[in-house]
N, C-alpha and C positions, 0 to 999 in steps of 0.2 A: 504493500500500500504506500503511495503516497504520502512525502511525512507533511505534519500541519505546518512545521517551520523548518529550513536551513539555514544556519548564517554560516558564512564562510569568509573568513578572515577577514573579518571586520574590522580597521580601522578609524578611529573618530577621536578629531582635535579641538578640542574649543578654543577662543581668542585667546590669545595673553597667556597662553596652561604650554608651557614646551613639554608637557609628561600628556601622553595619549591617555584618554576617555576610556578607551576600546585599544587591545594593541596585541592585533592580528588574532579575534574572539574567533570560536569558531564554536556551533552548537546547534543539535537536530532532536526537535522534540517531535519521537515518531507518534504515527497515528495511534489514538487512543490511550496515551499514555500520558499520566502528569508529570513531568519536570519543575524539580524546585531549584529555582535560583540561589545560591547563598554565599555572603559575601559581607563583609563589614559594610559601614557606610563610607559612600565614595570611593567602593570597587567598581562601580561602572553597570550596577546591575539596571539603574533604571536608564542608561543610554541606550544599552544592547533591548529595551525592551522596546525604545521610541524608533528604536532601525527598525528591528521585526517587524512594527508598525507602519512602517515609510513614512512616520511623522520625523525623522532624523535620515537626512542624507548622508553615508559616510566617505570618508575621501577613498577608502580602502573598501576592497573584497562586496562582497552583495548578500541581501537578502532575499530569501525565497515562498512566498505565501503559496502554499496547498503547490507546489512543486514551480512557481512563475515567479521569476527574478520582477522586481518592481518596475524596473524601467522598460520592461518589457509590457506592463498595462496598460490599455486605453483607459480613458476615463468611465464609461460604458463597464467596462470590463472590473475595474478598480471598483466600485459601487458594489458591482453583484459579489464580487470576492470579500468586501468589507462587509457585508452582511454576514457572513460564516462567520465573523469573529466578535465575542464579545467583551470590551475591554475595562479596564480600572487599571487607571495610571496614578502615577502622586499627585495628591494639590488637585485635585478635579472641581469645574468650578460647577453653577448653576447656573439658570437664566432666571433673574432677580426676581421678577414677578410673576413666576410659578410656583403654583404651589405641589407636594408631591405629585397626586393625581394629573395634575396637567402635565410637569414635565414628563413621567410615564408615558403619559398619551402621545405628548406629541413625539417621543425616540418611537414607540410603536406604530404610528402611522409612518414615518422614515425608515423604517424595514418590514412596512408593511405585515405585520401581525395582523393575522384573522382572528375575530373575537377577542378585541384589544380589550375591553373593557372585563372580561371575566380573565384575564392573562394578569390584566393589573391587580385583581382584587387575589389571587391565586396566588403571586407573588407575595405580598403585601401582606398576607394572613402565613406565610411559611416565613418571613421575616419578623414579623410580629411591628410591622410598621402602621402607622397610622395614616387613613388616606383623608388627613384632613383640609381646611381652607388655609393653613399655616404656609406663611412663604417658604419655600425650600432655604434662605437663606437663614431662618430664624431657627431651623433643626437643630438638635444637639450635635456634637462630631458624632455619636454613636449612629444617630438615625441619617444624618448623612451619608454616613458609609453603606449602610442598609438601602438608602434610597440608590445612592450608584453601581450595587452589587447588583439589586432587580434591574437597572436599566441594562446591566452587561447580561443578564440571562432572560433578560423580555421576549427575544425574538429565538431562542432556542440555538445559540449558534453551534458551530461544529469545533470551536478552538475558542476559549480563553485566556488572556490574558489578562493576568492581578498582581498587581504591586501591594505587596504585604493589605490582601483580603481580610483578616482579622482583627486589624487594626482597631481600636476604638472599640470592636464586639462586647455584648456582653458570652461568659462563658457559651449560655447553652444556645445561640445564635452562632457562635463560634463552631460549635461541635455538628448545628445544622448545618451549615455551609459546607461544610469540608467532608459528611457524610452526603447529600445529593449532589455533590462535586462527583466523590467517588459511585456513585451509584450512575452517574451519566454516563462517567467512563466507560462502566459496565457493560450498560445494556444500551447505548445509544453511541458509544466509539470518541466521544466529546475528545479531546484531547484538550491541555492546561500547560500553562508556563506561568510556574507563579515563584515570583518575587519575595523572599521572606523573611526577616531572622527567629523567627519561632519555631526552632530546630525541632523541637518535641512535636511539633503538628507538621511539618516537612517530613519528617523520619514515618509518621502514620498515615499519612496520605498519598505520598508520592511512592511513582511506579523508578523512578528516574530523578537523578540529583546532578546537578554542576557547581562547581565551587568557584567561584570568581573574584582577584583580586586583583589591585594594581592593572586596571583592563584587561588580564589575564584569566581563559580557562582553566586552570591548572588541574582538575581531572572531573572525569565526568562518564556516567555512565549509566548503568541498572545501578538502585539500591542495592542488590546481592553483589554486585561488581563491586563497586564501591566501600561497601563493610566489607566486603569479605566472610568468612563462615565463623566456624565458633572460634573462638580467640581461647579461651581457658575452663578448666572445670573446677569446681569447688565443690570439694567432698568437706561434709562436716560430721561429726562423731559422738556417742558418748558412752560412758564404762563406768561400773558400780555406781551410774546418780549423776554423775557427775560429767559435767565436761571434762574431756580428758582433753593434754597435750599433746604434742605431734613424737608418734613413736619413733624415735631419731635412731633406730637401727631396722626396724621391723621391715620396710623396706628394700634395706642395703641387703640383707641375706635372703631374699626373694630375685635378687639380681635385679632389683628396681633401679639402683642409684639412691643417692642423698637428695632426698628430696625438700630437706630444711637448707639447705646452706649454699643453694645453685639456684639463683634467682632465671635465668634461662631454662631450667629445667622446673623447679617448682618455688613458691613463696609461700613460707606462712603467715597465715593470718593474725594469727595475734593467741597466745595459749591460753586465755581466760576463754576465746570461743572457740577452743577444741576443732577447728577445721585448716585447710590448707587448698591453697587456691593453686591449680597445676596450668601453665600455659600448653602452646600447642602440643608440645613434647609428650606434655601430661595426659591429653587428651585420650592418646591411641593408649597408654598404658592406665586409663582411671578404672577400667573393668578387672584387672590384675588389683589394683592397690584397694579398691574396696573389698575385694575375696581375701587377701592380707588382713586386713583390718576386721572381717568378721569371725577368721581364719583366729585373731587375738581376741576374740571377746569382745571386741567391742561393737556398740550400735550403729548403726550409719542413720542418720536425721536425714541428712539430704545429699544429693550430688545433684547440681543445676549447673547447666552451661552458659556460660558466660561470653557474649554476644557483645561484638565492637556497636558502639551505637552513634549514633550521627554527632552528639555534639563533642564525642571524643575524636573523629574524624576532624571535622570542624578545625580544635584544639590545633591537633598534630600538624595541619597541613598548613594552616594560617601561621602556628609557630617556624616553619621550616620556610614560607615565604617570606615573614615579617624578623626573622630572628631572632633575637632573644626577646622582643617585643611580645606579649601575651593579652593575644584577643582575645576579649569575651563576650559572649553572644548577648546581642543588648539586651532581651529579654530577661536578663540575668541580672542585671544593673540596676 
Protein backbone atom coordinates (compact mmCIF):
# COMPACT_ATOMS: atom_id res chain seq x y z
CA UNK A 1 0.00 0.00 0.00
CA UNK A 2 0.74 3.38 -0.42
CA UNK A 3 2.40 5.06 2.60
CA UNK A 4 0.16 8.27 3.92
CA UNK A 5 3.57 10.35 4.02
CA UNK A 6 7.21 10.36 2.66
CA UNK A 7 9.72 12.84 3.54
CA UNK A 8 12.97 12.54 2.17
CA UNK A 9 15.78 14.48 3.02
CA UNK A 10 14.28 17.33 4.01
CA UNK A 11 16.03 20.25 4.53
CA UNK A 12 14.77 23.63 6.14
CA UNK A 13 16.54 27.12 7.12
CA UNK A 14 14.98 29.96 8.61
CA UNK A 15 16.36 33.65 8.43
CA UNK A 16 19.18 34.61 10.79
CA UNK A 17 19.36 30.58 12.33
CA UNK A 18 22.85 29.38 10.37
CA UNK A 19 21.81 25.68 12.28
CA UNK A 20 19.02 23.86 9.83
CA UNK A 21 15.40 23.42 11.09
CA UNK A 22 15.40 20.18 9.29
CA UNK A 23 18.82 18.73 8.29
CA UNK A 24 18.42 16.12 5.70
CA UNK A 25 14.87 14.43 7.91
CA UNK A 26 13.82 11.62 6.29
CA UNK A 27 10.44 9.80 7.60
CA UNK A 28 7.59 7.36 6.04
CA UNK A 29 4.53 6.95 8.07
CA UNK A 30 3.06 3.67 6.25
CA UNK A 31 -0.44 3.17 5.73
CA UNK A 32 -2.44 2.58 8.72
CA UNK A 33 -0.06 2.95 11.10
CA UNK A 34 0.53 5.68 13.85
CA UNK A 35 3.91 7.27 14.17
CA UNK A 36 4.98 9.22 17.05
CA UNK A 37 7.14 12.05 16.61
CA UNK A 38 9.58 12.65 19.64
CA UNK A 39 11.91 15.11 20.29
CA UNK A 40 12.61 17.91 22.83
CA UNK A 41 11.45 21.27 22.00
CA UNK A 42 13.01 22.89 19.07
CA UNK A 43 14.07 19.48 17.46
CA UNK A 44 12.21 20.50 14.47
CA UNK A 45 9.31 18.21 15.19
CA UNK A 46 6.60 21.00 14.29
CA UNK A 47 8.77 22.20 10.92
CA UNK A 48 8.86 18.52 9.54
CA UNK A 49 5.19 18.50 10.34
CA UNK A 50 4.21 22.07 8.40
CA UNK A 51 6.58 20.28 5.05
CA UNK A 52 4.39 17.06 5.31
CA UNK A 53 1.61 19.71 5.16
CA UNK A 54 3.15 21.83 2.08
CA UNK A 55 2.37 24.72 4.43
CA UNK A 56 6.54 25.00 4.61
CA UNK A 57 8.44 24.84 1.46
CA UNK A 58 11.83 23.29 2.14
CA UNK A 59 15.18 24.31 0.31
CA UNK A 60 16.15 20.54 0.41
CA UNK A 61 14.60 16.83 -0.46
CA UNK A 62 10.57 16.67 -0.85
CA UNK A 63 7.40 15.60 0.59
CA UNK A 64 5.20 13.09 -0.58
CA UNK A 65 1.08 13.04 0.36
CA UNK A 66 -0.64 9.53 -0.26
CA UNK A 67 2.41 8.80 -2.72
CA UNK A 68 2.43 12.70 -4.83
CA UNK A 69 5.41 14.90 -4.29
CA UNK A 70 3.70 18.46 -3.76
CA UNK A 71 4.91 20.30 -6.48
CA UNK A 72 3.62 17.86 -8.57
CA UNK A 73 -0.29 19.11 -7.48
CA UNK A 74 -2.62 21.18 -9.22
CA UNK A 75 -4.64 23.14 -7.40
CA UNK A 76 -7.96 20.90 -8.26
CA UNK A 77 -5.96 18.05 -7.27
CA UNK A 78 -4.30 19.67 -3.87
CA UNK A 79 -8.06 20.29 -2.45
CA UNK A 80 -9.36 16.64 -3.12
CA UNK A 81 -5.87 15.32 -1.41
CA UNK A 82 -6.30 17.82 1.41
CA UNK A 83 -9.57 16.49 2.38
CA UNK A 84 -7.94 12.95 3.39
CA UNK A 85 -6.11 14.67 5.99
CA UNK A 86 -7.14 16.00 9.14
CA UNK A 87 -4.92 18.38 10.80
CA UNK A 88 -4.00 20.05 14.47
CA UNK A 89 -1.00 22.06 14.40
CA UNK A 90 0.44 24.44 17.37
CA UNK A 91 -1.12 27.83 18.16
CA UNK A 92 -4.21 27.03 15.81
CA UNK A 93 -6.34 30.16 15.74
CA UNK A 94 -10.32 30.77 15.32
CA UNK A 95 -12.57 32.95 13.39
CA UNK A 96 -13.48 35.59 16.02
CA UNK A 97 -17.07 35.59 15.65
CA UNK A 98 -17.97 31.83 15.74
CA UNK A 99 -19.17 30.29 17.88
CA UNK A 100 -18.24 26.27 18.33
CA UNK A 101 -21.23 25.12 16.27
CA UNK A 102 -20.66 27.60 13.50
CA UNK A 103 -17.09 27.07 13.20
CA UNK A 104 -17.80 23.17 12.96
CA UNK A 105 -20.35 23.84 10.35
CA UNK A 106 -18.60 25.82 8.25
CA UNK A 107 -14.86 23.25 8.03
CA UNK A 108 -17.85 20.66 7.38
CA UNK A 109 -19.57 22.24 4.55
CA UNK A 110 -15.59 22.93 3.06
CA UNK A 111 -15.13 19.12 2.98
CA UNK A 112 -18.39 18.68 2.24
CA UNK A 113 -19.74 16.26 5.04
CA UNK A 114 -23.07 14.67 4.58
CA UNK A 115 -25.24 15.18 7.43
CA UNK A 116 -23.07 17.87 8.92
CA UNK A 117 -25.37 18.66 11.60
CA UNK A 118 -25.63 15.17 13.24
CA UNK A 119 -21.53 14.72 12.45
CA UNK A 120 -21.38 17.85 14.73
CA UNK A 121 -23.44 16.96 17.53
CA UNK A 122 -21.64 13.14 17.40
CA UNK A 123 -18.48 14.66 17.65
CA UNK A 124 -19.31 17.06 20.30
CA UNK A 125 -21.17 14.53 22.60
CA UNK A 126 -17.72 11.84 22.24
CA UNK A 127 -15.62 15.15 23.28
CA UNK A 128 -17.99 16.17 25.86
CA UNK A 129 -17.91 19.67 24.22
CA UNK A 130 -20.56 22.11 24.54
CA UNK A 131 -22.40 23.39 21.28
CA UNK A 132 -23.07 26.55 22.68
CA UNK A 133 -23.65 30.51 21.58
CA UNK A 134 -20.14 31.02 23.24
CA UNK A 135 -17.59 32.64 20.88
CA UNK A 136 -14.99 30.15 20.09
CA UNK A 137 -12.52 32.66 21.37
CA UNK A 138 -14.00 32.83 25.00
CA UNK A 139 -13.22 28.76 25.29
CA UNK A 140 -11.06 27.53 27.88
CA UNK A 141 -7.53 26.19 26.37
CA UNK A 142 -9.06 22.62 27.21
CA UNK A 143 -12.36 23.06 25.15
CA UNK A 144 -10.25 24.69 22.48
CA UNK A 145 -8.29 21.94 21.99
CA UNK A 146 -11.55 19.72 21.92
CA UNK A 147 -13.01 22.06 19.43
CA UNK A 148 -9.84 21.76 16.84
CA UNK A 149 -9.52 17.86 17.42
CA UNK A 150 -13.46 17.42 16.19
CA UNK A 151 -12.62 19.96 13.38
CA UNK A 152 -9.52 17.60 12.32
CA UNK A 153 -11.85 14.34 12.56
CA UNK A 154 -15.27 16.14 11.10
CA UNK A 155 -14.98 14.83 7.79
CA UNK A 156 -13.45 11.23 8.55
CA UNK A 157 -10.15 11.76 6.98
CA UNK A 158 -7.69 8.88 5.99
CA UNK A 159 -4.35 10.59 7.72
CA UNK A 160 -3.94 12.71 10.68
CA UNK A 161 -1.86 14.86 11.61
CA UNK A 162 -1.40 16.30 15.62
CA UNK A 163 0.94 18.28 17.33
CA UNK A 164 0.83 17.20 20.81
CA UNK A 165 -3.28 16.15 20.70
CA UNK A 166 -3.45 15.81 24.50
CA UNK A 167 -2.42 19.00 25.28
CA UNK A 168 -4.75 20.86 27.69
CA UNK A 169 -7.16 17.38 27.84
CA UNK A 170 -8.67 16.52 30.79
CA UNK A 171 -7.52 12.70 31.69
CA UNK A 172 -10.53 10.72 30.49
CA UNK A 173 -10.98 12.94 27.16
CA UNK A 174 -7.35 12.18 26.81
CA UNK A 175 -7.73 8.31 27.06
CA UNK A 176 -10.94 8.95 24.58
CA UNK A 177 -8.92 10.36 21.81
CA UNK A 178 -6.18 8.03 21.63
CA UNK A 179 -8.50 4.84 22.16
CA UNK A 180 -10.88 5.98 18.70
CA UNK A 181 -7.58 7.05 17.28
CA UNK A 182 -6.55 3.41 17.60
CA UNK A 183 -9.75 1.99 16.99
CA UNK A 184 -9.61 3.94 13.31
CA UNK A 185 -6.56 2.54 12.79
CA UNK A 186 -8.07 -0.77 13.12
CA UNK A 187 -10.96 -1.03 11.39
CA UNK A 188 -10.80 1.97 8.88
CA UNK A 189 -6.69 1.92 7.99
CA UNK A 190 -6.73 5.84 9.29
CA UNK A 191 -3.04 6.31 9.41
CA UNK A 192 -1.45 9.22 12.20
CA UNK A 193 1.63 11.20 12.74
CA UNK A 194 1.46 12.64 15.89
CA UNK A 195 3.72 15.13 17.58
CA UNK A 196 4.36 14.58 21.33
CA UNK A 197 6.31 14.44 24.52
CA UNK A 198 3.85 12.39 26.48
CA UNK A 199 6.20 9.28 26.06
CA UNK A 200 3.77 7.19 28.22
CA UNK A 201 0.64 7.61 25.72
CA UNK A 202 3.28 7.40 22.54
CA UNK A 203 4.73 4.02 23.97
CA UNK A 204 0.51 2.84 24.18
CA UNK A 205 -0.65 4.15 21.10
CA UNK A 206 1.71 4.11 18.54
CA UNK A 207 2.40 1.20 15.95
CA UNK A 208 5.64 3.22 14.88
CA UNK A 209 8.14 5.83 16.66
CA UNK A 210 10.93 8.57 15.24
CA UNK A 211 13.04 10.35 17.48
CA UNK A 212 14.13 13.66 16.22
CA UNK A 213 16.76 16.12 17.38
CA UNK A 214 18.99 18.90 16.23
CA UNK A 215 16.74 18.59 12.77
CA UNK A 216 17.86 15.09 12.80
CA UNK A 217 16.06 11.59 12.40
CA UNK A 218 18.24 9.63 14.59
CA UNK A 219 16.28 6.39 14.49
CA UNK A 220 13.20 5.32 13.68
CA UNK A 221 11.13 2.49 13.00
CA UNK A 222 8.36 -0.34 14.42
CA UNK A 223 7.82 0.14 18.24
CA UNK A 224 9.29 -3.80 18.53
CA UNK A 225 12.29 -2.25 16.21
CA UNK A 226 12.99 0.33 18.37
CA UNK A 227 12.71 -1.27 22.17
CA UNK A 228 13.83 -4.06 21.19
CA UNK A 229 12.61 -7.55 23.03
CA UNK A 230 13.13 -8.39 26.63
CA UNK A 231 16.08 -6.49 28.05
CA UNK A 232 16.36 -8.54 31.72
CA UNK A 233 14.56 -10.93 34.04
CA UNK A 234 13.88 -10.40 37.75
CA UNK A 235 13.42 -13.51 39.79
CA UNK A 236 12.50 -12.71 43.27
CA UNK A 237 12.52 -15.27 46.28
CA UNK A 238 11.68 -16.26 49.71
CA UNK A 239 13.00 -19.04 52.47
CA UNK A 240 11.75 -19.97 56.02
CA UNK A 241 9.22 -16.40 56.04
CA UNK A 242 11.55 -14.55 55.16
CA UNK A 243 13.06 -12.62 52.20
CA UNK A 244 16.07 -14.37 51.64
CA UNK A 245 19.43 -12.97 50.09
CA UNK A 246 21.19 -13.74 46.84
CA UNK A 247 22.61 -17.23 47.32
CA UNK A 248 26.21 -16.17 46.22
CA UNK A 249 27.42 -19.64 45.49
CA UNK A 250 24.32 -21.62 44.71
CA UNK A 251 24.68 -20.73 41.24
CA UNK A 252 28.43 -20.82 40.65
CA UNK A 253 28.25 -24.99 41.28
CA UNK A 254 25.34 -25.36 38.98
CA UNK A 255 27.88 -23.80 36.33
CA UNK A 256 25.61 -20.74 36.23
CA UNK A 257 28.54 -18.14 36.86
CA UNK A 258 28.46 -15.34 39.70
CA UNK A 259 25.61 -13.90 39.21
CA UNK A 260 26.08 -11.06 42.38
CA UNK A 261 29.27 -9.59 41.30
CA UNK A 262 29.12 -9.24 37.04
CA UNK A 263 26.87 -6.50 36.50
CA UNK A 264 26.80 -7.72 32.57
CA UNK A 265 25.83 -10.92 33.44
CA UNK A 266 23.56 -10.33 36.55
CA UNK A 267 22.79 -7.22 39.25
CA UNK A 268 21.32 -7.47 42.40
CA UNK A 269 18.74 -5.86 43.78
CA UNK A 270 19.08 -4.95 47.00
CA UNK A 271 19.20 -8.03 49.81
CA UNK A 272 16.36 -6.75 52.03
CA UNK A 273 14.12 -7.62 48.64
CA UNK A 274 15.54 -11.12 48.33
CA UNK A 275 15.51 -10.80 44.21
CA UNK A 276 18.04 -10.36 41.46
CA UNK A 277 17.58 -8.74 38.30
CA UNK A 278 19.55 -10.81 35.34
CA UNK A 279 20.18 -8.85 31.81
CA UNK A 280 20.10 -10.46 28.58
CA UNK A 281 22.69 -13.17 29.43
CA UNK A 282 20.35 -13.97 32.38
CA UNK A 283 17.43 -14.31 30.40
CA UNK A 284 18.31 -17.74 28.26
CA UNK A 285 19.79 -19.17 31.78
CA UNK A 286 16.55 -17.68 34.23
CA UNK A 287 14.80 -21.39 33.75
CA UNK A 288 18.08 -23.09 35.02
CA UNK A 289 18.43 -20.48 38.04
CA UNK A 290 14.84 -20.74 39.38
CA UNK A 291 15.10 -24.86 39.30
CA UNK A 292 18.57 -23.98 41.48
CA UNK A 293 16.73 -21.95 43.70
CA UNK A 294 13.71 -24.36 44.22
CA UNK A 295 16.22 -27.01 43.98
CA UNK A 296 17.51 -24.98 47.62
CA UNK A 297 14.26 -24.45 49.35
CA UNK A 298 13.54 -21.64 48.55
CA UNK A 299 10.06 -19.89 47.10
CA UNK A 300 10.04 -18.10 43.92
CA UNK A 301 7.21 -14.93 44.39
CA UNK A 302 7.80 -13.99 40.81
CA UNK A 303 10.15 -13.87 37.73
CA UNK A 304 8.80 -10.81 35.33
CA UNK A 305 10.45 -9.66 32.23
CA UNK A 306 11.71 -6.79 32.14
CA UNK A 307 10.97 -4.65 28.84
CA UNK A 308 13.02 -1.52 27.55
CA UNK A 309 10.30 1.16 27.48
CA UNK A 310 10.07 4.33 25.41
CA UNK A 311 11.11 6.85 27.83
CA UNK A 312 14.38 4.97 28.79
CA UNK A 313 14.87 4.81 24.97
CA UNK A 314 14.13 8.58 24.83
CA UNK A 315 16.89 8.88 27.88
CA UNK A 316 19.74 6.83 26.10
CA UNK A 317 19.48 8.25 22.61
CA UNK A 318 18.88 12.15 23.58
CA UNK A 319 21.97 11.43 26.06
CA UNK A 320 24.33 10.16 23.23
CA UNK A 321 23.18 13.14 20.92
CA UNK A 322 23.03 15.92 23.56
CA UNK A 323 26.16 14.53 25.64
CA UNK A 324 26.50 14.76 28.93
CA UNK A 325 23.42 17.15 28.72
CA UNK A 326 20.20 15.12 30.37
CA UNK A 327 16.95 15.51 28.78
CA UNK A 328 13.98 15.17 30.21
CA UNK A 329 10.63 14.43 28.96
CA UNK A 330 8.70 17.64 29.66
CA UNK A 331 5.96 15.92 30.93
CA UNK A 332 8.04 15.11 33.75
CA UNK A 333 8.89 18.70 34.69
Amino acid sequence: MIAALTCHELQVFYPKNPRPALDHASLTVPAGSIVGLLGPNGAGKSTLLKCALGLLKPQMGQAFLFGEPWQNITSETERLRLRRVGVLLENPGFYRKMNTAEYLRFFGEFYGVKDIEARIISLASFLDLRLDKKPATQLSQGNRRKLHLARSLLHSPDFLVWDEPTEYLDPETQEAVLSVLSRDCKERGTSALLASHRLDQMEKVCSHVAFIANGRIHLCGSKSEVLGGVKAVEIQWQADGELATYPADAFENQGLGSFSSSLPVGELIAEAQGGVRLTELGVVKAPDMVAVLCHRGYRILSVTLKNNNLEQRYRELMSNVYGAQIIKPEHQL
